[in-house]
C-alpha positions as CSV (number, residue, x, y, z in Angstrom):
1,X,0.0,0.0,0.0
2,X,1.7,3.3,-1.2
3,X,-0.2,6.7,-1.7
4,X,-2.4,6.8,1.4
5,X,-4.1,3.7,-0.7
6,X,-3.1,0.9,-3.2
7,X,-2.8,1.7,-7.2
8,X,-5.0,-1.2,-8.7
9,X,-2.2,-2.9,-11.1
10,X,-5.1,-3.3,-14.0
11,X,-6.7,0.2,-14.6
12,X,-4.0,2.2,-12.3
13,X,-6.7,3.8,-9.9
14,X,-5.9,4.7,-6.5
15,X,-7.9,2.6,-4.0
16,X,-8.7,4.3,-0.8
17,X,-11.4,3.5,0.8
18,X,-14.1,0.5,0.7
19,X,-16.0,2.9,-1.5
20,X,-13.4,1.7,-4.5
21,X,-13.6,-1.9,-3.4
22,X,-16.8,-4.8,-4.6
23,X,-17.0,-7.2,-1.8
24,X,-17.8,-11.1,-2.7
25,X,-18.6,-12.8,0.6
26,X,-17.9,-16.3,0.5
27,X,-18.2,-18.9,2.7
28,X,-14.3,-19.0,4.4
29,X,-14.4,-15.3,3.7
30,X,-14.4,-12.1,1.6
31,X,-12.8,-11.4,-2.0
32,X,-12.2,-7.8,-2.7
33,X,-12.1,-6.5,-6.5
34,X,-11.4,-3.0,-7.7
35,X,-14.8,-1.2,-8.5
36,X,-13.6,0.3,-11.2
37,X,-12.2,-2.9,-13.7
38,X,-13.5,-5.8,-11.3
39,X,-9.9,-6.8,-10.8
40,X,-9.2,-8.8,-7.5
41,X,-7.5,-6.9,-5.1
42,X,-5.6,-8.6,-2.5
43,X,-7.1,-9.9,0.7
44,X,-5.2,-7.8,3.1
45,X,-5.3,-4.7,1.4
46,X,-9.2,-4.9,0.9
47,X,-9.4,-5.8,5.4
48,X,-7.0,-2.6,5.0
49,X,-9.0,-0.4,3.4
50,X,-12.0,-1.7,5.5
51,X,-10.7,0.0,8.7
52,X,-9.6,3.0,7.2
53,X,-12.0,6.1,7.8
């Protein structure tokens, strides 16, 4: 995580908040994917972003 957020490697968008993230709940837990191109973002930086304000 750089910027205050993490760059999605696909479209180059700056993730901040849960606001940029899609949540897929699943059954042994969540998959995070960029809102902008649907690319899946990595676990930790979506649980991250989660608890950021």
């Amino acid at each position: 995580m750089t910027e205050r957020g993490y760059r999605c490697g696909a479209c180059n968008e700056l993730l901040r908040t849960t606001e940029d993230l899609r949540r897929q709940q699943g059954v042994t837990g969540s998959r995070w994917f960029c809102r902008y191109c649907g690319t899946s973002v990595p676990g930790m930086v979506g649980e991250k972003l989660k608890h950021r304000e």
